[in-house]
N, CA and C of each residue as an Amber inpcrd file, in Angstrom:
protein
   540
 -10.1370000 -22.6290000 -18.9620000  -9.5210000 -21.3100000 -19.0130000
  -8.2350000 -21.3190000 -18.1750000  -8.2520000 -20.7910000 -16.8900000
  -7.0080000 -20.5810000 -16.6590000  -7.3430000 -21.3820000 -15.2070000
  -6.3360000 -22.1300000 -14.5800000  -6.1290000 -23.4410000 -13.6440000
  -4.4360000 -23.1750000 -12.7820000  -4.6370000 -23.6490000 -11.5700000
  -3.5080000 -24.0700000 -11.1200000  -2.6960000 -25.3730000 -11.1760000
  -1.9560000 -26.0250000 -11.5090000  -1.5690000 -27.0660000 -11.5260000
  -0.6790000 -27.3380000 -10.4960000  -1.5470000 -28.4770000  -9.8560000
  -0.9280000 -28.8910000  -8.7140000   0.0390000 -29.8330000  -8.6890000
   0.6350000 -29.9810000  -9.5680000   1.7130000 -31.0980000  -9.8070000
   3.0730000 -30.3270000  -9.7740000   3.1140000 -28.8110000  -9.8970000
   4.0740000 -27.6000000  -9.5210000   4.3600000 -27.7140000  -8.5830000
   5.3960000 -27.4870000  -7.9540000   5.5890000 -26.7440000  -6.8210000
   5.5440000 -24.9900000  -6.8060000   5.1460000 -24.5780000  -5.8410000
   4.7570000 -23.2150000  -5.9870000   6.3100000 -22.6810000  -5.8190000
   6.6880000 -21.5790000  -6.4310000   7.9440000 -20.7360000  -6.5120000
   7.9940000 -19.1690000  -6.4370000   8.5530000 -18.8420000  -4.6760000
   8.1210000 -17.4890000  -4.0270000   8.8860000 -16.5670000  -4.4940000
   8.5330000 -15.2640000  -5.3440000   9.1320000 -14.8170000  -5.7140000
   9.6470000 -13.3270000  -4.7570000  10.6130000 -12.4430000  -5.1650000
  10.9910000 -11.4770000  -4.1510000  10.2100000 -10.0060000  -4.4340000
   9.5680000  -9.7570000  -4.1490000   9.1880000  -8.2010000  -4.1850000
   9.2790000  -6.9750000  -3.4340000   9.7030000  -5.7210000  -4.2790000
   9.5610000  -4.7040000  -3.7900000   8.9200000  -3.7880000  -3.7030000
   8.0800000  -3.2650000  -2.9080000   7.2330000  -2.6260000  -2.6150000
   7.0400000  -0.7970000  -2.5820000   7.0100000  -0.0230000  -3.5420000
   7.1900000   1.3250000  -3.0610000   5.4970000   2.0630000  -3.1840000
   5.6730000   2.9250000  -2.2900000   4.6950000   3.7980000  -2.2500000
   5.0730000   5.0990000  -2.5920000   4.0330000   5.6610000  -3.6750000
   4.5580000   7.0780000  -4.0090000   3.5600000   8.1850000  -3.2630000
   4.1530000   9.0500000  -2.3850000   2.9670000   9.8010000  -1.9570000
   4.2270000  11.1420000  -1.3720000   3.2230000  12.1830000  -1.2070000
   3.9770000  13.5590000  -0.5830000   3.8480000  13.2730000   0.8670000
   2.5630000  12.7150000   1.1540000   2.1810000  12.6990000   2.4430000
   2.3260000  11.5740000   3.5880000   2.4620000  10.4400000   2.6170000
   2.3030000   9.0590000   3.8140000   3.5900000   8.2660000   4.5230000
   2.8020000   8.0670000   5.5030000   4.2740000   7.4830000   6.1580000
   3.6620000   6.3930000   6.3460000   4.2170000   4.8680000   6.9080000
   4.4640000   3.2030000   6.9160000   3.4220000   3.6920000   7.7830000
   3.3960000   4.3210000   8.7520000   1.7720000   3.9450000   9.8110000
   0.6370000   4.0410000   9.0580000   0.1860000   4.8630000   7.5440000
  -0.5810000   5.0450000   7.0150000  -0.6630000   5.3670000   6.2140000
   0.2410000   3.8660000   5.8590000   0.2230000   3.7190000   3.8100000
  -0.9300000   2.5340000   3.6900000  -1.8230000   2.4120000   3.6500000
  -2.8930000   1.6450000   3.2560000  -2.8660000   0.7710000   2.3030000
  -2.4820000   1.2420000   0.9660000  -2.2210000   0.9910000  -0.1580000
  -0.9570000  -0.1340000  -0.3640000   0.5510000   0.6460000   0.4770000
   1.6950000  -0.0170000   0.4320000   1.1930000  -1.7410000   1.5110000
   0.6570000  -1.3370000   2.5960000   0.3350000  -2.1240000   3.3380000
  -1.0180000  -3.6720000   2.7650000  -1.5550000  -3.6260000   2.0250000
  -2.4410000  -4.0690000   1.1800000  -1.4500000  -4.9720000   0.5540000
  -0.8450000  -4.2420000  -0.3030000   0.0260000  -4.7040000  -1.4200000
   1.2940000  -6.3840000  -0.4930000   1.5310000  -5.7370000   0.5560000
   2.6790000  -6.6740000   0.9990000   1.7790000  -7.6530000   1.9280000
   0.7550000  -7.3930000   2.8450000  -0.0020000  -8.3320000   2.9240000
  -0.3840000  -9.4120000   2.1150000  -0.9710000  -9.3010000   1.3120000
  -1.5770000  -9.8620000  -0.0190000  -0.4030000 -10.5630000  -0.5970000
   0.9870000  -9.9170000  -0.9910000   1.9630000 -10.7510000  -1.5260000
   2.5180000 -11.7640000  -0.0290000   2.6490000 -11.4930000   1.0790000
   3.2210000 -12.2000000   2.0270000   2.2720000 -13.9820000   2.2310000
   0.9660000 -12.7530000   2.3910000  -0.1930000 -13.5550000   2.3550000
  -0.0850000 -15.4230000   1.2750000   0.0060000 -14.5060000   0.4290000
   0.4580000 -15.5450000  -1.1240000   1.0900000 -16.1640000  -1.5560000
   2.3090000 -16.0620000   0.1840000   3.5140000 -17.3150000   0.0080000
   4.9140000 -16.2170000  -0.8740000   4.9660000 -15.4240000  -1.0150000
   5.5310000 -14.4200000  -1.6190000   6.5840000 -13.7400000  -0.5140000
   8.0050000 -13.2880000  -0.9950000   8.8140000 -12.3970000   0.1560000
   8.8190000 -11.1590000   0.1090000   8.7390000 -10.2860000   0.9660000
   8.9540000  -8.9610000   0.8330000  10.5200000  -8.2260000   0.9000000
  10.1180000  -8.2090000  -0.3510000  12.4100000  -7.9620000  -0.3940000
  12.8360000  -6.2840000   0.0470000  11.7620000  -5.6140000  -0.1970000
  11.8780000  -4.0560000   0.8760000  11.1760000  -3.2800000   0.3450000
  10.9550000  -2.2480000   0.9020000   9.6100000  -1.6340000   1.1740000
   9.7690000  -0.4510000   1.1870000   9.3010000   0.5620000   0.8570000
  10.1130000   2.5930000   1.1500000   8.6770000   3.4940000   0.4200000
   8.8410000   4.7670000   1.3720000   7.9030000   5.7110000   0.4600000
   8.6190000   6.3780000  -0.0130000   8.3210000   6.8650000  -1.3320000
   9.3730000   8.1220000  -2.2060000   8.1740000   9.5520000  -2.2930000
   8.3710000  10.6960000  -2.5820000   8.0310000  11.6100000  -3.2600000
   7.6300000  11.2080000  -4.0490000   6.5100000  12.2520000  -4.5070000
   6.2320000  12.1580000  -6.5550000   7.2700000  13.1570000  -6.7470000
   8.6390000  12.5630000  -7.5680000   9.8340000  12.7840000  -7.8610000
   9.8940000  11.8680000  -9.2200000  10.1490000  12.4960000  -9.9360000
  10.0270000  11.3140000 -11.3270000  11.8220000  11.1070000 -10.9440000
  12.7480000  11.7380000 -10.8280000  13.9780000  10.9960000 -10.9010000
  14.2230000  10.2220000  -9.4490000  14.0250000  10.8120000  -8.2680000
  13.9450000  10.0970000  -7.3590000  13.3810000   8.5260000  -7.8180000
  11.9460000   8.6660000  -8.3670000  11.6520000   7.3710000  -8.6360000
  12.1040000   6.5690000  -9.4330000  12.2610000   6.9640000 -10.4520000
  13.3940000   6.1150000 -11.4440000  14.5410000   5.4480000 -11.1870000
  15.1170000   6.4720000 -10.3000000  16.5780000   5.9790000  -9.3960000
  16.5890000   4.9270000  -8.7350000  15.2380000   4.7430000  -8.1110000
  14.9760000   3.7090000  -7.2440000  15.2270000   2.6680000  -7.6650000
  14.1590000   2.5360000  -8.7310000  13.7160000   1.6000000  -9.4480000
  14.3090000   0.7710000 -10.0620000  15.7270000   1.8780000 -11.1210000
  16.7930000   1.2110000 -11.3160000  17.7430000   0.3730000 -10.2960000
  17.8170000   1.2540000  -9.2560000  18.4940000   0.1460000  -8.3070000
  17.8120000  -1.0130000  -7.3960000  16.4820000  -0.6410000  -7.3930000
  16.0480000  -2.5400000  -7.1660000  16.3770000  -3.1480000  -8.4760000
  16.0830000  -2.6200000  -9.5970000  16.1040000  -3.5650000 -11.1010000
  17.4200000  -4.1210000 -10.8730000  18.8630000  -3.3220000 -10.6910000
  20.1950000  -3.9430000 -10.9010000  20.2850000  -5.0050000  -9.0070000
  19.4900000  -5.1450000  -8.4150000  19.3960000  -5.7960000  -7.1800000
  19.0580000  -7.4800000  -7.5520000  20.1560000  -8.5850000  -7.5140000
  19.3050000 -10.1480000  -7.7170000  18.4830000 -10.3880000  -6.5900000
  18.4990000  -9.7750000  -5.5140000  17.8160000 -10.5640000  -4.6570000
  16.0710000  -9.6420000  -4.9740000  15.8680000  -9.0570000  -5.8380000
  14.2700000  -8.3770000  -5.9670000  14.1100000  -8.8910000  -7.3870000
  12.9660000  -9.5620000  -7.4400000  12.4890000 -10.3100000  -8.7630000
  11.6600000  -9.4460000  -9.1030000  10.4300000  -8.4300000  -8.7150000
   9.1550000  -8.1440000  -8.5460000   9.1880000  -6.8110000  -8.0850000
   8.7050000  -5.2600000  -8.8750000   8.6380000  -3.9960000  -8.0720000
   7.2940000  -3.8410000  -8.3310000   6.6630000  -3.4970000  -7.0560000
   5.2230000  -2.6500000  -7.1500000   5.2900000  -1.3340000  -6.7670000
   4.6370000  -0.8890000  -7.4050000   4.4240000   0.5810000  -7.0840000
   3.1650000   0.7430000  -6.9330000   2.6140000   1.6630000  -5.9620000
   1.3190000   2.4270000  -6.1120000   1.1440000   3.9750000  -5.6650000
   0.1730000   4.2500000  -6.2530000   0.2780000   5.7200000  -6.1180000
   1.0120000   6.3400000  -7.5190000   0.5830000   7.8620000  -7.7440000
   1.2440000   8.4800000  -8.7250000   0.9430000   7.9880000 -10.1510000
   0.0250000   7.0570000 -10.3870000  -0.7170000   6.9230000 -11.5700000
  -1.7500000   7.7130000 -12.3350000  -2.1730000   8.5380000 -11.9790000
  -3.6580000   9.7360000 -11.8510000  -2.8640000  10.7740000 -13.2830000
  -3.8860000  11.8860000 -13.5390000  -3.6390000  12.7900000 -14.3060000
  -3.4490000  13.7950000 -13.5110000  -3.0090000  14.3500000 -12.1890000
  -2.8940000  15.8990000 -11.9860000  -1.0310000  16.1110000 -12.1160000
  -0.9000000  17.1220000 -11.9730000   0.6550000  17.3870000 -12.0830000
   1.4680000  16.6570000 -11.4810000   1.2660000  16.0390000 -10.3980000
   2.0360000  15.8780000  -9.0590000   2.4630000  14.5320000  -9.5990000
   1.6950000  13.8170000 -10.5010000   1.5550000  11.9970000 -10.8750000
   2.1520000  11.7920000 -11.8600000   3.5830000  11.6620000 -11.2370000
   4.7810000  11.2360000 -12.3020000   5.2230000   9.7110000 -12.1690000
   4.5270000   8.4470000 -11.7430000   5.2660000   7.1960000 -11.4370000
   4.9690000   6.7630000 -12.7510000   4.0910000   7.0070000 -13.8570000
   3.7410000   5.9930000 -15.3020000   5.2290000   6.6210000 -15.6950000
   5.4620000   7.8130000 -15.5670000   6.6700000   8.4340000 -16.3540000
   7.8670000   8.1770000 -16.3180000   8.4880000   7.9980000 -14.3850000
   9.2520000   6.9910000 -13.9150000   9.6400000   5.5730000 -14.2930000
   8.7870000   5.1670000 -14.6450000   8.3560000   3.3040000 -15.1060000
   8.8170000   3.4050000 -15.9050000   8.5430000   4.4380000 -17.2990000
   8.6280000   4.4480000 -18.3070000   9.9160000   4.6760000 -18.3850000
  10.8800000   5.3810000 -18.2680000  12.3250000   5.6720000 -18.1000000
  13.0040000   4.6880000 -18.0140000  12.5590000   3.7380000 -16.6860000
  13.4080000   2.6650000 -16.8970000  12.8970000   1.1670000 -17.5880000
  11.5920000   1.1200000 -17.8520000  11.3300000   0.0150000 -19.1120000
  12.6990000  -0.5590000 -19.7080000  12.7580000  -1.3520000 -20.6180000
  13.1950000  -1.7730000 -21.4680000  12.2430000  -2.5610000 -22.3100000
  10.9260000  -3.2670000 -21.9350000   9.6860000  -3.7140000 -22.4780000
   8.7710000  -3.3660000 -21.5820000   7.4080000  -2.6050000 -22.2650000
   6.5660000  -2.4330000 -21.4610000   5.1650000  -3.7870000 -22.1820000
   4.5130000  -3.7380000 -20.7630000   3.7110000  -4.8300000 -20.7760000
   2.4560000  -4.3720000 -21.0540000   2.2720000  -3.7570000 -22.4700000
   0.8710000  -2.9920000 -22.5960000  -0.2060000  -3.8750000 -22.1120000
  -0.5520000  -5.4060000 -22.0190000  -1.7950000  -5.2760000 -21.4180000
  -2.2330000  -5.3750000 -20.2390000  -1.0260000  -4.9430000 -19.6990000
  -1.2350000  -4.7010000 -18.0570000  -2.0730000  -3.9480000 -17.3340000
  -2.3140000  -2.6750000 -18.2510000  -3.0970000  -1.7880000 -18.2880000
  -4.0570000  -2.4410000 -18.8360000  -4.1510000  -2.9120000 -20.2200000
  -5.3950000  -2.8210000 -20.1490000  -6.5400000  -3.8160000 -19.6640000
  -5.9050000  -4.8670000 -19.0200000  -6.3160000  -5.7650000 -18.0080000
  -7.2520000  -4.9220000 -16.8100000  -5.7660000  -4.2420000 -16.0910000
  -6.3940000  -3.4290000 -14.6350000  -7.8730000  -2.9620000 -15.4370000
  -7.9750000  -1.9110000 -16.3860000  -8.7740000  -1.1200000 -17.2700000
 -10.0380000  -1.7520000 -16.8880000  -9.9420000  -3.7270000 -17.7900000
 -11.0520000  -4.1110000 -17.6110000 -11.4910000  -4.5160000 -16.0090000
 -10.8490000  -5.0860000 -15.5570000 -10.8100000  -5.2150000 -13.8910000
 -11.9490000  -3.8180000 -13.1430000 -10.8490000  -2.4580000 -13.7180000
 -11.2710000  -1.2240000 -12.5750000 -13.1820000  -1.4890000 -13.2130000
 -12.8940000  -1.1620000 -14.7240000 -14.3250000  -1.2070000 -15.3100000
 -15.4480000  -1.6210000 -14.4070000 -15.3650000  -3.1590000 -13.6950000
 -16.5180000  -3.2910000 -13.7290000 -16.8380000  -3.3390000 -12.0980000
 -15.6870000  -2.9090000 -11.7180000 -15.6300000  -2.2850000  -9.9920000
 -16.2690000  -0.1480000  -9.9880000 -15.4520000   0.2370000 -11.0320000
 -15.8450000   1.2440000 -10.4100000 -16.2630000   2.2600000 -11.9220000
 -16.8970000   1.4880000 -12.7370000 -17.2170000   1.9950000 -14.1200000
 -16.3800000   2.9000000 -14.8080000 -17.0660000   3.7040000 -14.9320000
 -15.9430000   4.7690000 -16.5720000 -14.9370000   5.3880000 -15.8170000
 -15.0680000   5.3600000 -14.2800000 -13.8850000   5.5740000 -13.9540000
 -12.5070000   5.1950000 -14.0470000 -12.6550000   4.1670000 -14.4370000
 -11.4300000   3.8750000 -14.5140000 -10.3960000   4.4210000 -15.5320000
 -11.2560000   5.3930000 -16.9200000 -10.8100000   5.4770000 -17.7700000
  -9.5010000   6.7820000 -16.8180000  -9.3480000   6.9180000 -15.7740000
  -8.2110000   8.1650000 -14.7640000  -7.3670000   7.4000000 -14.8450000
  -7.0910000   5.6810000 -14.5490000  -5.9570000   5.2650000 -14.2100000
  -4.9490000   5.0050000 -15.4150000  -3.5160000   5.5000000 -15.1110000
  -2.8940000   5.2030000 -15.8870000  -1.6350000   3.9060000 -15.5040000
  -2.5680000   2.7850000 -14.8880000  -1.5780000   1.6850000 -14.3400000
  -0.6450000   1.3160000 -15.6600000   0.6190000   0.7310000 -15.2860000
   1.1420000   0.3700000 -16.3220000   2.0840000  -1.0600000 -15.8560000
   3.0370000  -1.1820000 -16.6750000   3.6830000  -2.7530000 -16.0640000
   5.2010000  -3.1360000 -17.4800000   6.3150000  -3.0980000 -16.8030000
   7.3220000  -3.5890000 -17.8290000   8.0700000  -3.8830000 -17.2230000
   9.3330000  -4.6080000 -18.2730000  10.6440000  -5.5430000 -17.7350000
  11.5170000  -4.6210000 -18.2630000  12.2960000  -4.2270000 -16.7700000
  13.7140000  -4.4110000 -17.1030000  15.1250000  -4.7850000 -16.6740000
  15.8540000  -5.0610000 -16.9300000  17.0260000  -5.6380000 -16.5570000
  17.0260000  -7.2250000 -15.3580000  15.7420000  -7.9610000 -16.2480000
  15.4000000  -9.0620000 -15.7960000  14.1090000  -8.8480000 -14.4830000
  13.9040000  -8.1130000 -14.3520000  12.8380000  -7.5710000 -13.3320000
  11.1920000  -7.0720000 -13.4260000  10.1850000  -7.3470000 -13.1390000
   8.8180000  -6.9530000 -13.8090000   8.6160000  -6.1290000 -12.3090000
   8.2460000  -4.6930000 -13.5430000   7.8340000  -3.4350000 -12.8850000
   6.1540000  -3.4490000 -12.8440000   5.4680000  -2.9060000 -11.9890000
   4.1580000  -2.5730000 -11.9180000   3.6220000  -1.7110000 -10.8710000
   3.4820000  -0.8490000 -11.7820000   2.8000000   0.8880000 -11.2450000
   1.2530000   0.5960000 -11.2460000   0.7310000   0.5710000 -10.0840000
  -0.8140000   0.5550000  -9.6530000  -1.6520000   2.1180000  -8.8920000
  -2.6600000   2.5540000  -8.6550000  -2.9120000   3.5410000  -8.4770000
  -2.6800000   3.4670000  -6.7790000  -2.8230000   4.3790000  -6.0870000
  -2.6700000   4.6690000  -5.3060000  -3.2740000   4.3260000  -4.0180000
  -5.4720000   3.7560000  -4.6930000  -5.7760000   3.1820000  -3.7810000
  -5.9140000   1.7720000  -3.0810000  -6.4600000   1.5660000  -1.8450000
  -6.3990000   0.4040000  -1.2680000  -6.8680000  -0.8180000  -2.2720000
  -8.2550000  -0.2050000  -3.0990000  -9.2130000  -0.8320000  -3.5270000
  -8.3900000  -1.4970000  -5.0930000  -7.9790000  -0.6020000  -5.5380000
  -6.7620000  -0.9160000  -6.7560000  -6.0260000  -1.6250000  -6.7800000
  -5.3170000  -1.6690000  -5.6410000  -4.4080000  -2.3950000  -4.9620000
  -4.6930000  -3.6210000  -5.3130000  -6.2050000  -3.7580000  -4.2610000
  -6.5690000  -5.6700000  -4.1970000  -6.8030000  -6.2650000  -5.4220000
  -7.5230000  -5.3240000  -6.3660000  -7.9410000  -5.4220000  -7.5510000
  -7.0970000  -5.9250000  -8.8150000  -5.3830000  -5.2460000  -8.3230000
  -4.9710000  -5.6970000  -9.3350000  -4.3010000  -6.8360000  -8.2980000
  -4.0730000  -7.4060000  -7.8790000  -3.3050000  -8.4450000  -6.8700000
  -3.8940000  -9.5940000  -6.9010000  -5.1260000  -9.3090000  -6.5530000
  -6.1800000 -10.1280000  -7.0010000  -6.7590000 -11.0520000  -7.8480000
  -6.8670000  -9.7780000  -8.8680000  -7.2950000 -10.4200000 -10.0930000
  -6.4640000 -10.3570000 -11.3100000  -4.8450000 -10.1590000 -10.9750000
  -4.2230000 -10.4380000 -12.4710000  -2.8740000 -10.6710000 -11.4800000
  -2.0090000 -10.1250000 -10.5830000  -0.8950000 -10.4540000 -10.4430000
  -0.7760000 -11.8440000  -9.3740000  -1.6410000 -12.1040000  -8.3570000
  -1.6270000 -13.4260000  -7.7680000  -1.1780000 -14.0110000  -8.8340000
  -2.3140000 -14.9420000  -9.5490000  -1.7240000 -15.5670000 -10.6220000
  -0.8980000 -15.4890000 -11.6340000  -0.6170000 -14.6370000 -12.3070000
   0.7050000 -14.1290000 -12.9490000   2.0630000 -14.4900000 -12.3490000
   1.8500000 -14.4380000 -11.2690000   2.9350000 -14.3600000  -9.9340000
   3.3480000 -16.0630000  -9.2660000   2.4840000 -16.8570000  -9.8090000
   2.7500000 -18.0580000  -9.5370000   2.8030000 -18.9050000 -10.2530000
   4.2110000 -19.5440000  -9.9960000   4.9780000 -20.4450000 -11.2080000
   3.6870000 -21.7070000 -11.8440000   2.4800000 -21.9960000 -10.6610000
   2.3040000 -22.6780000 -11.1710000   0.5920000 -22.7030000 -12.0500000
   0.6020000 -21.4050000 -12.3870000  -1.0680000 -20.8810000 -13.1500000
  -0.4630000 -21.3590000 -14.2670000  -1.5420000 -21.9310000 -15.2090000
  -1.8440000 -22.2480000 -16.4520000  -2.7320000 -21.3560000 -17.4710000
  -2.8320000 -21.0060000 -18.4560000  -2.0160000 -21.5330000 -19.6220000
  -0.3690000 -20.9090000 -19.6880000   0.1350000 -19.7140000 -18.5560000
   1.5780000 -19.7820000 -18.7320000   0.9990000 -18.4070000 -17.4700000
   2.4080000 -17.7850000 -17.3120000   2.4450000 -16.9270000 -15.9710000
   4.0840000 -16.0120000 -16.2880000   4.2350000 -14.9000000 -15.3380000
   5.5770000 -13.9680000 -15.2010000   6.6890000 -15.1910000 -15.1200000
   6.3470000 -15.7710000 -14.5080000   7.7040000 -16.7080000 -13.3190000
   8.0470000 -17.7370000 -14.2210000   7.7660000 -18.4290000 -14.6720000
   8.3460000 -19.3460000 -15.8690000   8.9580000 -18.7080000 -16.7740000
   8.7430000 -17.2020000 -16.9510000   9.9450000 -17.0650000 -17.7780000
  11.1020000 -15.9830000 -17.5650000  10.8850000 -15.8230000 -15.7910000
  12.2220000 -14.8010000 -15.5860000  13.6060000 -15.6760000 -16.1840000
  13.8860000 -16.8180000 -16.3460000  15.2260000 -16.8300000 -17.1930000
  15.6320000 -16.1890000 -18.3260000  14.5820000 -16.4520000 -19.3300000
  14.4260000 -15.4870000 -20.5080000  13.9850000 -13.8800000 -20.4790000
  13.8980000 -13.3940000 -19.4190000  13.7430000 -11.8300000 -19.3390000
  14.8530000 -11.4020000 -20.0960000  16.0980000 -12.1020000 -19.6050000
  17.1580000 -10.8620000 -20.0010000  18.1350000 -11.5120000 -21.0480000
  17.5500000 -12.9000000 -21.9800000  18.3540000 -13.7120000 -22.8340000
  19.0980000 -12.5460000 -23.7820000  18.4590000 -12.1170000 -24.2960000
  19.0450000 -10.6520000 -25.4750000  20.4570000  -9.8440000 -24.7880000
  20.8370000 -10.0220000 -23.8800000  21.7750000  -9.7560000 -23.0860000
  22.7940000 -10.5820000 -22.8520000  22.7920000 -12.0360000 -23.0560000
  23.8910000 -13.0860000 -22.9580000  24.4160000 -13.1150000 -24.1870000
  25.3360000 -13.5040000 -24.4150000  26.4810000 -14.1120000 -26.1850000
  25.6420000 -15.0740000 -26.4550000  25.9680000 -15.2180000 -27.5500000
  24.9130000 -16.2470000 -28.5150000  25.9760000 -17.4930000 -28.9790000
């Protein structure tokens, strides 16, 4: 099934980290803090880090400007995935897409499934490329967090997982964009 190959060299990619919340600040973002552990942890850089509002243009804004940033390969988001009013980050994401990565979701989906049953059917994680950059909106908690880091973006995230991974093909993210 799926293997590391150690004949790779491993290749650290840059990520940015946002937390969406009304309320949290860096002393007690749990979630944001999880997330950059886990990527630091993983041989991974933390290219910067910020809490926003649930602001769908605030967030978008952002987003776009890590996307037009070379030195950020990688945006995470958490928080603002849920169904109440306030949970505008799937909507944000969505704005600035240019490809979304439908089974990103439904990966987490099976993942949350068998952690925290039919619950999971609340999250609306999602995941797309744009302007050479892979976006991924995760829910808000700690447990989500590890869950998806864990069990789909670690490996995704490293050049050298088999049968293929994100990182082998950021050259071709943005080919449709060069002269032919």
């Amino acid at each position: 099934m799926t293997r590391i190959d150690e004949t790779k060299d491993f290749v650290p990619v840059r990520i940015a980290v946002m937390t969406v919340s009304d309320s949290r600040t860096v002393e007690d973002d749990k979630s944001g803090t999880t997330l950059v552990d886990r990527l630091q942890g993983a041989g991974h850089v933390l290219a910067d880090r910020m809490i926003l509002r649930d602001e769908r243009e605030e967030i978008a804004a952002q987003l776009r400007t890590w996307c037009a940033n070379p030195e950020i390969d990688v945006i995470l988001t958490t928080g603002g995935t849920g169904l109440t009013g306030r949970d505008v980050t799937v909507e944000a994401h969505r704005d600035v897409y240019e490809k979304e990565i439908e089974a990103f979701g439904t990966v987490f989906t099976i993942v949350s499934m068998n952690k925290i049953g039919t619950s999971a059917v609340q999250s609306r994680a999602t995941g797309g490329v744009s302007n050479g950059t892979y976006l991924f909106a995760l829910p808000g908690s700690p447990g989500a967090c590890k869950d998806a880091w864990d069990e789909i973006l670690v490996m995704q995230l490293d050049y050298r997982h088999r049968p293929c991974n994100f990182v082998e093909i950021f050259p071709r993210l943005d080919e449709h964009k060069r002269r032919k």
